[in-house]
C-alpha positions in Angstrom: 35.7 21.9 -31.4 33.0 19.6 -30.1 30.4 18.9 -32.8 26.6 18.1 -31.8 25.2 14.8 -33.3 22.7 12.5 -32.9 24.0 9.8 -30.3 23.6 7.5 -33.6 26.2 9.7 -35.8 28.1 10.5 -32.9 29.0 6.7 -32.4 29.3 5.6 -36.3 31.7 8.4 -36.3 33.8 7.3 -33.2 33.7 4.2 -31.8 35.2 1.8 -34.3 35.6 -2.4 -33.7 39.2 -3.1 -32.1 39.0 -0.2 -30.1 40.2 0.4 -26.4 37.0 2.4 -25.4 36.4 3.3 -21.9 32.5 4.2 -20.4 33.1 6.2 -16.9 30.7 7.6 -14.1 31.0 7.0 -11.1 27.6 5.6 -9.0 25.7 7.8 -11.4 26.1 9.3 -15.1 26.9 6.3 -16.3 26.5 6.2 -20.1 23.7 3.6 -20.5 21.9 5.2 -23.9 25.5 5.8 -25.3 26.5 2.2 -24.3 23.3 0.5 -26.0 24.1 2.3 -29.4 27.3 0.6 -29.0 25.6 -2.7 -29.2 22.9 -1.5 -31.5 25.5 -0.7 -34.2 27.3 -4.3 -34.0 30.8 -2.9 -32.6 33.3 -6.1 -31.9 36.6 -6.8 -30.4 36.0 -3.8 -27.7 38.8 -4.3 -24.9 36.6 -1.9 -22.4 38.5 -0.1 -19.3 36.2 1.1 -16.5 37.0 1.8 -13.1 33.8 0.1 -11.8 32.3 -2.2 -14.2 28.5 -2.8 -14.1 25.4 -3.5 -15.2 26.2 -1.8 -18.6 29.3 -3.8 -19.2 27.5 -7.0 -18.0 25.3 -6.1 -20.9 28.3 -5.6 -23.5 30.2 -8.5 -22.6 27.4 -10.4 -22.6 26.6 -9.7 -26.4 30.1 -10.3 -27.4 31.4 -7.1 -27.8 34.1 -7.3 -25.3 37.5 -9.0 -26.2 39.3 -7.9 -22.7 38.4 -5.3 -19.5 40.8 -3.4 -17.8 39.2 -2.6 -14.4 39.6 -2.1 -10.4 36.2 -3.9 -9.0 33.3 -5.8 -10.8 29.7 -6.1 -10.0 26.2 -5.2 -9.5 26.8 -2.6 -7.0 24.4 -3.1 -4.1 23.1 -6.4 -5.1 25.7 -8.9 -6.2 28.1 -10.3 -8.8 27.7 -9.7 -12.9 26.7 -12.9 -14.0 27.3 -12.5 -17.9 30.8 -11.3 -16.7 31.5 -14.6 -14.5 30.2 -16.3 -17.7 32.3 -15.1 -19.8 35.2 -15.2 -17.6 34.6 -18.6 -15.9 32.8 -20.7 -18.9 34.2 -18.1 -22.4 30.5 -17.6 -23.2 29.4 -16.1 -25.5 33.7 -15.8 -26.1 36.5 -15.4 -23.8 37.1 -12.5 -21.8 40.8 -11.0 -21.5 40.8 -9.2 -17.9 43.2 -6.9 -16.3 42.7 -5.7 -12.3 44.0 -3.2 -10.8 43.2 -1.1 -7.4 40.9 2.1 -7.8 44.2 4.0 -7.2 46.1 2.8 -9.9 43.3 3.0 -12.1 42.7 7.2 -11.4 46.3 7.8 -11.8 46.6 5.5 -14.9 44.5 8.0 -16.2 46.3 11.3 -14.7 48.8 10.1 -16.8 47.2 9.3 -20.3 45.7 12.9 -19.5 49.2 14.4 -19.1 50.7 12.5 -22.2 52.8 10.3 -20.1 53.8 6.6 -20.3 53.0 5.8 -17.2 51.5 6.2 -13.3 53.5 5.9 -10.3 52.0 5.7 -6.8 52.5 4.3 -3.2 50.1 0.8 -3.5 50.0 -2.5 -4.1 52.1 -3.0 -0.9 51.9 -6.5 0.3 48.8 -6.9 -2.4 48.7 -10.3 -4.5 47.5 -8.2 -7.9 51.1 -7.6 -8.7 51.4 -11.8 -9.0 48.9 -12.1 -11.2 49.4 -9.0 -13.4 52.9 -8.3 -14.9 51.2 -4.8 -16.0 51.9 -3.4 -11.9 55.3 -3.3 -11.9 57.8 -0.7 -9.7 59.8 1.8 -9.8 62.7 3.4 -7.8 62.4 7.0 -7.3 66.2 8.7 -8.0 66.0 11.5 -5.4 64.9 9.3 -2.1 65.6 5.6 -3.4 62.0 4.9 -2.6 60.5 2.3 -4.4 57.6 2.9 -5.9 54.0 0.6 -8.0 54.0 1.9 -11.4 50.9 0.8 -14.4 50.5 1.8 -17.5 49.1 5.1 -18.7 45.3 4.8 -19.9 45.1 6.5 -23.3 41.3 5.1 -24.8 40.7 5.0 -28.5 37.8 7.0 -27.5 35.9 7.6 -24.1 32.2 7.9 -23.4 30.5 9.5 -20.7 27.4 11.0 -19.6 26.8 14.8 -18.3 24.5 17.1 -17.2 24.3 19.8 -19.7 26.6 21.1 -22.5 26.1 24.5 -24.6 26.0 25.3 -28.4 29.4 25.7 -28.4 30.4 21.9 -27.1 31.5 23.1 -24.0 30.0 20.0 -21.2 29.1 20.7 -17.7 29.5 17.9 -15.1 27.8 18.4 -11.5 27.7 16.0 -8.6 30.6 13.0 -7.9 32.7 13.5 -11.0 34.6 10.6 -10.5 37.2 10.4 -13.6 35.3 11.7 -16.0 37.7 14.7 -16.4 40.6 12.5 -16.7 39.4 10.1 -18.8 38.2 12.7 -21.6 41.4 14.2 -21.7 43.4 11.0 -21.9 41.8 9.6 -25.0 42.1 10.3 -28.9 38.5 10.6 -29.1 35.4 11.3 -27.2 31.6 10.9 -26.8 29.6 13.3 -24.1 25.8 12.4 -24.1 24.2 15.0 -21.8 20.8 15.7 -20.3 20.4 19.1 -22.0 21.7 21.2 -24.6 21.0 25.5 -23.2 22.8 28.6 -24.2 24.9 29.6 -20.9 26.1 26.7 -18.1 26.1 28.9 -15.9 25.8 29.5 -13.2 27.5 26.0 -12.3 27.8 25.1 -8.8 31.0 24.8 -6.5 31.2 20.7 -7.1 31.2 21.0 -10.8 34.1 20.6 -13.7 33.3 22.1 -17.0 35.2 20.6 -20.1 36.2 22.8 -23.2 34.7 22.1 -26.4 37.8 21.7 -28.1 38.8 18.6 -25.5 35.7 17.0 -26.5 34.4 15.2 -30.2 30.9 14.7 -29.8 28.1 16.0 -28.2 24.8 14.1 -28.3 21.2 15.4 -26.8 20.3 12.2 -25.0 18.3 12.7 -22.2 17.4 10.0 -19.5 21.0 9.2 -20.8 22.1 8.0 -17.7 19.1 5.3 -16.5 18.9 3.6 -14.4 21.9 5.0 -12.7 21.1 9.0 -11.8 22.4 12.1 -13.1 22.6 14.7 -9.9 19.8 17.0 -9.9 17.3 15.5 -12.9 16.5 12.2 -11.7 17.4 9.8 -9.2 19.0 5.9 -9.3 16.5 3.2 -10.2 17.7 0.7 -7.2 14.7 -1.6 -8.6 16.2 -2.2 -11.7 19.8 -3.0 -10.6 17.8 -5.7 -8.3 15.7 -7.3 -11.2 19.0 -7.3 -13.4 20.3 -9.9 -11.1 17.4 -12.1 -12.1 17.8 -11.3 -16.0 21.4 -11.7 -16.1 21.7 -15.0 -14.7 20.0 -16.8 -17.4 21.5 -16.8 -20.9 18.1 -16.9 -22.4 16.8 -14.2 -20.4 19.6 -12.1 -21.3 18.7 -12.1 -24.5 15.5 -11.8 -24.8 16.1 -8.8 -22.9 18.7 -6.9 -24.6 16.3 -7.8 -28.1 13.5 -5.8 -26.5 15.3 -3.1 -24.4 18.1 -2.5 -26.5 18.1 -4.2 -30.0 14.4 -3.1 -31.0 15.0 0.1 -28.9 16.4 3.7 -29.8 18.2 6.2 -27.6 14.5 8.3 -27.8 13.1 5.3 -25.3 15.6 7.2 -22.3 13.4 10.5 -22.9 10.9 9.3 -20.6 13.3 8.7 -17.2 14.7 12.4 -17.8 12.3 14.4 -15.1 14.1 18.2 -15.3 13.3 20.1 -17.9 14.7 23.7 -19.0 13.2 26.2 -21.0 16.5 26.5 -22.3 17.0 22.8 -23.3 17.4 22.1 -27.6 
């Protein structure tokens, strides 16, 4: 069963240097407080999968934590390119940056099939696609009943996954509301996982028709983080910061800037500093 930690514990505890660790949410919930204790805590050698790579993984490759990303589209959504990823990438600072691309479908099947224990993901893509040139991980398959050929990837099975959530009871049990993206999938496909959510109550229910609620005993961790997800939104407690992801283009460009920035805002920051974008609150919150 899920235990409840402090985000701090929670990450000592589960995210280890070397490891495949993927961070999803898709356009909101993204784990920001959860990705800043990553840095916080010195973690190295991270190959990171996401299916949509932003700001927060500008900011971890652009420490260093980052060895390699698996991934189906990079960027500051909105606004422009990631510009510690292209520096990385284009110029190895501040070290080189192994990178794996794939299409959004082969991505949420990769991770149907670490979900179902299975070696790999099969699908109809990559037809006439140049990805399959440059990544000997898309390969194909012939299917024995119809002799259809068919793109097959790898299974995604994380070291340990972290994502963000609306609310989660005593018992570990997390409730997810809104675009769930993979979330779901990508819980259930890794060894380990890490659920920050926005409150801690007694009952999730009533949940609403758009919702997924995962057991406790899918889930490792549960940590009380609220604001967790700024500046991206968490459906129905606060809405996306588009400001931010515009000034980011600005910080991220310079190297100097960067830092200075992730010394003040991350660094010399704890996972309290998120309280204050949280706007819901619940007389049944912890």
């Amino acid at each position: 069963m899920a235990r409840i930690l402090p985000l701090a514990e929670a990450v000592a505890e589960n995210v280890r240097d070397g490891d495949t660790v993927a961070m999803e949410g898709f356009t909101h919930l993204i784990p920001y407080a959860a990705g800043h204790e990553v840095i916080r805590q010195g973690r190295k050698d991270l190959f990171l999968i996401r299916m949509t790579p932003d700001i927060l993984y500008d900011q971890l490759i652009g420490v260093g934590a980052a060895r390699g990303m698996k991934f189906s589209w990079g960027g500051n959504p909105g606004v422009g390119s990631l510009h510690r990823f292209r520096d990385a990438v284009e110029n190895q600072w501040p070290r080189p940056l192994e990178i794996e691309e794939h299409s959004h479908a082969a991505m949420a099947n990769a991770y149907e099939a670490g979900a179902a224990n299975l070696p790999f993901a099969m699908l109809r893509g990559y037809i006439g696609a140049d990805l399959p040139k440059v990544n000997p991980n898309i390969r194909s398959v012939t299917c024995p009943f119809t002799g259809e050929v068919l793109a097959a990837v790898p299974a995604i099975r994380p070291d340990v996954t972290i994502i963000h959530a609306q609310r989660a009871d005593r018992r570990g049990n997390v409730l997810i509301e809104g675009i769930v993206g993979v979330q779901k999938e990508a819980v259930l496909a890794a060894r380990r996982s890490i659920v920050t959510v926005e409150e801690i109550v007694d009952e999730l229910s009533p949940p609403s028709p758009n919702s997924v609620v995962l057991p406790g005993w899918a889930v490792t961790a549960v940590a009380h983080v609220p604001g967790g997800a700024f500046p991206s939104y968490a459906h129905g407690y606060y809405p996306r910061n588009n400001a931010f992801y515009i000034r980011w283009d600005e910080i991220a460009r310079d190297r100097e800037s960067f830092t200075a920035w992730i010394k003040e805002n991350v660094l010399d920051a704890n996972p309290e500093d998120f309280a204050r974008h949280a706007a819901k609150k619940s007389s049944k919150a912890a």
